[in-house]
C-alpha positions as CSV (number, residue, x, y, z in Angstrom):
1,X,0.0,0.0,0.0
2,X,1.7,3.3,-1.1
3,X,0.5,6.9,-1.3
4,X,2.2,10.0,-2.0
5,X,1.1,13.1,-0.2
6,X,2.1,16.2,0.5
7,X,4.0,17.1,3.5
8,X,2.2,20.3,4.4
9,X,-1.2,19.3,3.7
10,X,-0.5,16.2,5.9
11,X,1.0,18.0,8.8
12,X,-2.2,20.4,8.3
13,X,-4.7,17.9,8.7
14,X,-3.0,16.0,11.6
15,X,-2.6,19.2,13.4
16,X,-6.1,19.7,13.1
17,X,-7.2,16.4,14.7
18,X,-4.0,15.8,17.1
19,X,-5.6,17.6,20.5
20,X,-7.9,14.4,20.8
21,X,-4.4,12.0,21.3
22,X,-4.1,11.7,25.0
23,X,-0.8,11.2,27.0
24,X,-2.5,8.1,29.2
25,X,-4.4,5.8,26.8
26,X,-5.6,2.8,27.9
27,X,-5.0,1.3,24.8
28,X,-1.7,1.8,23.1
29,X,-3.2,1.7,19.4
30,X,-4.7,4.8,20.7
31,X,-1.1,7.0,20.6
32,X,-1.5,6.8,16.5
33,X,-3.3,8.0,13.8
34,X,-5.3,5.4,11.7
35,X,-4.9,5.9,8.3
36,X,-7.6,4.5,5.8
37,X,-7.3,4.9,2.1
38,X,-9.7,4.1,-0.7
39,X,-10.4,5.8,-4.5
40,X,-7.2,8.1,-4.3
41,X,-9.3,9.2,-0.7
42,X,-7.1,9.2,3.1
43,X,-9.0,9.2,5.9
44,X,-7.0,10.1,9.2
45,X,-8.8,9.1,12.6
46,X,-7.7,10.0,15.7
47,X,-9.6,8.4,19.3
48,X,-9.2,8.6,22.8
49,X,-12.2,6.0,22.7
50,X,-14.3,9.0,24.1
51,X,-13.9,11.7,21.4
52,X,-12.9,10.4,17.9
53,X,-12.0,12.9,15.3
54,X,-11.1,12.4,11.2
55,X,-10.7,14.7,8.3
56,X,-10.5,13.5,5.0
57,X,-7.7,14.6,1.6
58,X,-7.1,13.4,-1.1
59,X,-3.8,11.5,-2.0
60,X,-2.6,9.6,-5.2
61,X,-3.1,5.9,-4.5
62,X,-3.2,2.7,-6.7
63,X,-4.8,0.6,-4.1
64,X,-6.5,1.0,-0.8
65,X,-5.8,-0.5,3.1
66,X,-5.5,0.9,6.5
67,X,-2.4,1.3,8.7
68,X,-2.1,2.5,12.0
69,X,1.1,5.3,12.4
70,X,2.7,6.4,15.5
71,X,1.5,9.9,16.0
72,X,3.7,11.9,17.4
73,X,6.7,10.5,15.3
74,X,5.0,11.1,12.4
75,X,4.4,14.9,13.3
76,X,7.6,15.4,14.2
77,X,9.0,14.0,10.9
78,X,6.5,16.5,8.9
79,X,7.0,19.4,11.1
80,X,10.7,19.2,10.0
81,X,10.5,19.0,6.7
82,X,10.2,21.4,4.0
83,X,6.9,21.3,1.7
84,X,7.2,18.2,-0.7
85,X,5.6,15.2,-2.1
86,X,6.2,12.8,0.3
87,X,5.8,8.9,-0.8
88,X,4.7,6.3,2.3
89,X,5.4,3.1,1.7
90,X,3.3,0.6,4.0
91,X,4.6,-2.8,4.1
92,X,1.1,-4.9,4.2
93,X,3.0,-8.0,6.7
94,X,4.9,-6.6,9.0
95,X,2.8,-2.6,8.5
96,X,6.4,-1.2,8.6
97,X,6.4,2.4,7.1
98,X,8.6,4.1,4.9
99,X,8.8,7.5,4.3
100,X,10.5,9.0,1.0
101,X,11.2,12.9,0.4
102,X,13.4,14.7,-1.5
103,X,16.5,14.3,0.2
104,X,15.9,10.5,2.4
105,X,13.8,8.5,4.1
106,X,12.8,7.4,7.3
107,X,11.0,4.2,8.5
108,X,8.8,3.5,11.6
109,X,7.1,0.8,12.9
110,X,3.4,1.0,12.2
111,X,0.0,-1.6,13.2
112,X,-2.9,-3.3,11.7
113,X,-5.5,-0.8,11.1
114,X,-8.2,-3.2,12.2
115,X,-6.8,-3.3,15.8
116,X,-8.1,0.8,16.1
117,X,-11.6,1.2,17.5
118,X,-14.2,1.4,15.6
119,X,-16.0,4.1,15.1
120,X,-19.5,4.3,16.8
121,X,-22.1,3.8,14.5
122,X,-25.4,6.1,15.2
123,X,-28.7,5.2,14.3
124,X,-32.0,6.9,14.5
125,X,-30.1,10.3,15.4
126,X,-31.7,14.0,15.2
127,X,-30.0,16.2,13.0
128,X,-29.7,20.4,13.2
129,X,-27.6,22.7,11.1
130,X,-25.9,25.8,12.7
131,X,-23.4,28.5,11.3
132,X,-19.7,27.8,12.5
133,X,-20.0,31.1,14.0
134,X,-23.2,30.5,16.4
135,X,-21.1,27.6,17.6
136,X,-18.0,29.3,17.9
137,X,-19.2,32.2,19.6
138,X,-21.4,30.0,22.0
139,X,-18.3,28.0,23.2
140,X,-16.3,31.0,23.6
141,X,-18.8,32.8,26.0
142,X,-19.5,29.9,28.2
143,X,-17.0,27.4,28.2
144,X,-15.2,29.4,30.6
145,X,-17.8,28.9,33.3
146,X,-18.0,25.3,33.4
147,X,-17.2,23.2,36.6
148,X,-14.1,20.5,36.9
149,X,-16.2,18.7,39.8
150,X,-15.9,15.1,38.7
151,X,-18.3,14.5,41.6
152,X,-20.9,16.3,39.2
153,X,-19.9,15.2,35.7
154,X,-23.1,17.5,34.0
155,X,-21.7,21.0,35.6
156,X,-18.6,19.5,33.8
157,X,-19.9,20.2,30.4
158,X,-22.2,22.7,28.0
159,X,-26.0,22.0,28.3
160,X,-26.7,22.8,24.8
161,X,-30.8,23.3,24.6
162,X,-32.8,23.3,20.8
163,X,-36.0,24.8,20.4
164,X,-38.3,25.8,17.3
165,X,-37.3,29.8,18.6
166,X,-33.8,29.4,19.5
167,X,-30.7,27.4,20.6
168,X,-29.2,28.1,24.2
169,X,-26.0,26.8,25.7
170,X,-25.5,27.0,29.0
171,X,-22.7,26.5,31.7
172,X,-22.2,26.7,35.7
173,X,-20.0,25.4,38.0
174,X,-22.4,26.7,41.0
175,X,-20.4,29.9,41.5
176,X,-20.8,31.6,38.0
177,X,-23.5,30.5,35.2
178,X,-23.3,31.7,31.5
179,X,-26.7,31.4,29.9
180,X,-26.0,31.7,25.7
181,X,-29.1,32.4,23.8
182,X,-29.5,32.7,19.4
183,X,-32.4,33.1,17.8
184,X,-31.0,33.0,14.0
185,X,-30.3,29.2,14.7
186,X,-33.3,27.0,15.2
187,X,-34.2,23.3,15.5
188,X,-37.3,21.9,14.1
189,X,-38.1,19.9,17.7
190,X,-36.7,20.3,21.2
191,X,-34.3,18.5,22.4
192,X,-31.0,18.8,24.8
193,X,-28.0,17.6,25.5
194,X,-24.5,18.0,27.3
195,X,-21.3,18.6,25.6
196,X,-17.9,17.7,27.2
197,X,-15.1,20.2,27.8
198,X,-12.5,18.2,25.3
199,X,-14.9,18.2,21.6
200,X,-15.9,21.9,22.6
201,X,-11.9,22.9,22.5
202,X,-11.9,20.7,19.7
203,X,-14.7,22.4,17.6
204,X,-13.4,25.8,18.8
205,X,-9.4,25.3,17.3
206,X,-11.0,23.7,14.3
207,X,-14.1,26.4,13.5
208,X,-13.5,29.1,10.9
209,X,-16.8,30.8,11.6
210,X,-18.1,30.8,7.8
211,X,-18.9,27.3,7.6
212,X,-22.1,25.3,8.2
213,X,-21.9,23.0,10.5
214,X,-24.5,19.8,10.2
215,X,-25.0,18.5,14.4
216,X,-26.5,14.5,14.6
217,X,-26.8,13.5,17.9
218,X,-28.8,10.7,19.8
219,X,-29.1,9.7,23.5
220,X,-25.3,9.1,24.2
221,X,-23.4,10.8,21.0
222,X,-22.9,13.5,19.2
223,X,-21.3,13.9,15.5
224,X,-20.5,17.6,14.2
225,X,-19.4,17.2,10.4
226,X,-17.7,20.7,9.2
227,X,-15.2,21.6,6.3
228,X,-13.2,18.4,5.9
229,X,-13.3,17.3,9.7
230,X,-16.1,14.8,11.7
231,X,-16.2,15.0,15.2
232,X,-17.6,12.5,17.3
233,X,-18.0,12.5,21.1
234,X,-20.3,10.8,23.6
235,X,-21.9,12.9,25.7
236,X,-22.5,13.2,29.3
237,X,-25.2,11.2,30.8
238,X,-27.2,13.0,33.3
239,X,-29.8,15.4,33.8
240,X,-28.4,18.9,34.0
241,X,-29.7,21.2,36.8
242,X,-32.4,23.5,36.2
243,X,-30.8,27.1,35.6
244,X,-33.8,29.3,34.8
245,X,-35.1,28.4,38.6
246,X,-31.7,30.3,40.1
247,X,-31.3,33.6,37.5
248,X,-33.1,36.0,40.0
249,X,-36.1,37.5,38.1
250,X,-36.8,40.5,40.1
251,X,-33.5,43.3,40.2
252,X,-34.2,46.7,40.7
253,X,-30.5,47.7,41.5
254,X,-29.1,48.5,38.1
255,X,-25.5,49.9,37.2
256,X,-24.2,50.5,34.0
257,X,-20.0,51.2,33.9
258,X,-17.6,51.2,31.1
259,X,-16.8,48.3,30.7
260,X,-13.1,48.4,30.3
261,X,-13.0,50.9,33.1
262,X,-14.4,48.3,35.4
263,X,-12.4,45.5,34.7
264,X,-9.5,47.7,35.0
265,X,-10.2,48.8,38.8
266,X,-11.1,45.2,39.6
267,X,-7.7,44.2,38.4
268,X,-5.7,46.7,40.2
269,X,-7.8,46.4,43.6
270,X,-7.9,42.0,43.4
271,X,-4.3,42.5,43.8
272,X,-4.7,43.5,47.2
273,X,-7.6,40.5,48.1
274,X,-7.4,37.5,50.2
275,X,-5.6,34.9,48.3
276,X,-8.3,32.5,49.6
277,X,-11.9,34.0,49.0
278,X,-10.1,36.7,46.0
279,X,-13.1,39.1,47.5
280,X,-13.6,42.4,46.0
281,X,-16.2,44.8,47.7
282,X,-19.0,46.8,45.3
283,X,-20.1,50.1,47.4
284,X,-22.6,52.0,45.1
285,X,-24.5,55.5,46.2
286,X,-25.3,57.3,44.1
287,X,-23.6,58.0,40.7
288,X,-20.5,56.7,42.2
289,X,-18.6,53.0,42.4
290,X,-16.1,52.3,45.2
291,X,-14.2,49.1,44.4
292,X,-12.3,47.8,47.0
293,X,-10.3,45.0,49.0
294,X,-8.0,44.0,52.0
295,X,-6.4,41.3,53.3
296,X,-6.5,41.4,57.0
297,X,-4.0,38.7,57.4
298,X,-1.2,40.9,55.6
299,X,-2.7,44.1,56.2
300,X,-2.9,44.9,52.4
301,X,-5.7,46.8,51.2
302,X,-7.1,48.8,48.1
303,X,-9.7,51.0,46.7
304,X,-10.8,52.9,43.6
305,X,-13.5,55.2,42.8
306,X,-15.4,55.0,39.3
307,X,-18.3,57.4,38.1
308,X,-21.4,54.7,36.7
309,X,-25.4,54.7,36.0
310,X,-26.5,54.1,38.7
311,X,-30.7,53.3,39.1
312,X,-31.8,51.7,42.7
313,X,-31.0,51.9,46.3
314,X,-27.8,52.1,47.7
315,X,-25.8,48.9,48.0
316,X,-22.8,47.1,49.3
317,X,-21.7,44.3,47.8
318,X,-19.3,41.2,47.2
319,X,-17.8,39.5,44.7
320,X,-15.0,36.7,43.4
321,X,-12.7,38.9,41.3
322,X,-11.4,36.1,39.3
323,X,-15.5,35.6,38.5
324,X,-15.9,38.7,37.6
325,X,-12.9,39.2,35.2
326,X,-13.6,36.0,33.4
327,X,-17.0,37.7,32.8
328,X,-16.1,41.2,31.7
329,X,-13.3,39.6,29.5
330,X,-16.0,37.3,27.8
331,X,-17.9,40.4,27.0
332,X,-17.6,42.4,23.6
333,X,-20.0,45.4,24.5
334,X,-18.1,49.0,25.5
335,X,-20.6,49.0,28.3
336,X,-21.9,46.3,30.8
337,X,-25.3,46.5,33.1
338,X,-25.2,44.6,36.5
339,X,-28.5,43.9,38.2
340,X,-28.8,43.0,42.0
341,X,-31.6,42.8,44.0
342,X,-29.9,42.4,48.2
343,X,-26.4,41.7,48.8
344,X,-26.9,38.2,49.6
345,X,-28.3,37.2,46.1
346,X,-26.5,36.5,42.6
347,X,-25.9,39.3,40.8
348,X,-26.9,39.9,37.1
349,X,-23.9,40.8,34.5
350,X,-25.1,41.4,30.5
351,X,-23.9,43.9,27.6
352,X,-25.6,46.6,28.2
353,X,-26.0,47.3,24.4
354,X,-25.2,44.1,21.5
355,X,-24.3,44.9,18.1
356,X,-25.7,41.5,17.4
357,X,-29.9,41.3,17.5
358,X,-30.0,37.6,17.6
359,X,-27.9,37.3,20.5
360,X,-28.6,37.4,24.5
361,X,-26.2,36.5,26.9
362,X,-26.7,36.7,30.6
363,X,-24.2,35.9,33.5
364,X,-24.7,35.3,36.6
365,X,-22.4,35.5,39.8
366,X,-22.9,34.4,43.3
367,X,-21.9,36.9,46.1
368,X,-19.3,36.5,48.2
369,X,-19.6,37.0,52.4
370,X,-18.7,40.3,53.1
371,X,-16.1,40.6,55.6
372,X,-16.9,42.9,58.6
C-alpha cells in the first residue's frame, strides 16, 4: 500500500485532529493516527475511545488499506520538513512504514489498522444545522464557566438546549452560570444535550466561523461534520440542573460602567484580596462606584472610585474577582449592566448594548460574604 502526499497538507490535517491524542491511553493503538485509504481518498482518525475525530484529503493511491502510524513521530517528521511530495510506503505483513522525500527517508514501525476502535455507528439520530460562528461564539462565551467537579460530571460540560425559537448553551459550575441564547439558529423539535469540555476545545481550534456545521446526535453521541473534519464524542449522561429556577427575576439595583474601566479597577484592587476568597467589595451610592479589597492577614488593602449609571437603592456588595474578570473579559460590549436585588443574592452581569440582534447572553455570579 503506497500513497504519496504532500508534507504540508499532511502535517495540516494531523494538526487539526491531534488535541484528541491523549498522554495516558488505555489502549496503546490509541497513541497513533489510523490511516484509511480508498479511490485516491485518506481518511485520518484519531480516538481517545471518548472523542474520535477524522478529516478527510485526497492522495494519489493505486490501491487501498488501512495502517495505524505512530502519531507523534509522524508529526515530528513533517514538522521538520520542507513542503514536498512525500511517498509512504506501507509494508502490508509486518505494516512497517517508509517514508520517501526529497532528500531520504525514514522508517517506523506502524499496526494493523483493524486493531483501532471502531467508530461508533449512530442510528435513529436527530439532525440540526448551525453556522460555525453561532457555535463558535457559543463556546467562547461559556465554556469558561463550566465546573471540573468530577463529583458532578453535568456542571462539567455545555447544556446545549434546541428549540423551534432558539438554541441556548449553558454553563455553571455553582459559582458563575453563563446562559448563551440565538435566535437566528433554530431546531425543528426540542431537544438537549450535554457537551464535554475536550470536543468543545476541539470544535473551537477547528471552526473558521463561515462554515455550516451539520450536528446529529442521539441519546449518548454526538457527531459535528464541518469543512473536511467529523467529530464525534459521547456525551455526558445525566440530567443537567435547572438554571432558569436560580437567575433571580426580580433586580431593581441597576448599574451600567464602562466596561473596560471596570475590569481595570477590579484588576488593580484583586491585587490586594485574600488569596483565599479573591473578595472584592462593590459600594454603590449614588452615581459613584467604590471598588475595593483587603487582606487582614497581611494588612494589604485597596480601593478605587469610578463614576457609573447608577438606578436603585444604595448597596454594598461582594464579589469573586477572578468571576468577575472571566465575565467582563467574555464580554464584547463598550458598556456592561449589573442587576442585583440584596447583597446576599447572585448578581446579574449582560452587555448593556449588543451589536448582534439575535444574540442574548446573561451571566450570573454568586456573592461573596462580606467581611466585617
Amino acid at each position: 500500500m503506497n500513497f504519496i502526499v504532500s508534507s504540508t497538507n499532511l502535517l495540516r490535517h494531523l494538526q487539526s485532529i491531534s488535541g484528541v491524542l491523549s498522554t495516558s491511553n488505555t489502549l496503546p493503538i490509541l497513541d497513533n493516527f489510523l490511516f484509511s485509504i480508498s479511490d485516491n481518498q485518506l481518511i485520518i482518525s484519531a480516538s481517545d475511545l471518548e472523542t474520535t475525530m477524522q478529516t478527510t484529503m485526497e492522495v494519489e493511491a493505486t490501491e487501498s488499506g488501512k495502517v495505524a502510524i505512530p502519531a507523534k513521530m509522524l508529526l515530528d517528521v513533517l514538522k521538520n520538513l520542507p513542503d514536498q511530495p512525500c511517498t509512504f510506503k506501507i509494508d502490508p505483513a509486518t505494516f512497517g512504514v517508509e517514508i520517501v522525500y526529497d532528500n531520504g527517508k525514514s522508517k517506523m514501525v506502524g499496526f494493523n489498522g483493524e486493531e483501532f476502535p471502531k467508530t461508533p455507528s449512530i442510528e435513529n439520530s436527530t439532525s440540526i444545522r448551525i453556522s460555525g460562528e453561532i457555535i463558535s461564539s457559543a463556546i467562547n462565551k461559556t465554556l469558561f464557566a463550566a465546573g471540573n467537579d468530577d463529583l458532578r460530571p453535568v456542571m462539567s460540560g455545555v447544556y446545549c438546549q434546541f428549540s423551534p425559537s432558539d438554541i441556548t448553551f449553558v454553563a455553571t459550575d455553582a459559582h458563575k452560570l453563563v446562559r448563551y441564547r440565538r435566535t437566528d439558529g433554530q431546531a425543528t423539535g426540542g431537544s438537549a444535550f450535554i457537551l464535554p469540555k475536550k470536543p468543545l476545545n476541539l470544535l473551537k481550534s477547528n471552526l473558521r466561523g463561515d462554515e455550516e456545521v451539520l450536528v446529529e446526535y442521539t441519546d449518548s453521541n454526538a457527531i459535528f461534520t464541518f469543512n473536511d473534519i467529523i467529530l464525534m464524542c459521547r456525551l455526558i449522561d445525566g440530567k443537567y440542573p435547572n438554571y432558569e429556577a436560580v437567575i433571580p427575576k426580580e433586580n431593581p439595583n441597576i448599574l451600567i460602567i464602562d466596561r473596560v474601566q471596570f475590569l481595570g479597577a477590579i484588576r488593580r484592587v484583586s491585587i490586594f484580596a485574600n488569596k483565599t476568597t479573591h473578595q472584592v467589595k462593590l459600594k454603590i451610592a449614588g452615581s459613584e462606584l467604590n471598588i475595593s479589597a483587603e487582606d487582614l492577614d497581611f494588612s494589604n488593602e485597596a480601593n478605587e472610585r469610578l463614576t457609573c449609571h447608577y438606578d436603585g437603592t444604595d448597596i454594598e456588595i461582594a464579589f469573586n474577582s477572578r468571576f468577575l474578570m472571566e465575565m467582563l473579559n467574555n464580554i464584547d460590549a463598550p458598556e456592561v449592566k449589573i442587576a442585583m436585588s440584596e447583597p446576599s443574592r447572585a448578581g446579574l452581569l449582560m452587555p448593556n448594548t449588543s451589536d448582534n440582534e439575535h444574540e442574548d447572553i446573561l451571566m450570573l455570579v454568586m456573592p461573596v460574604m462580606i467581611n466585617r
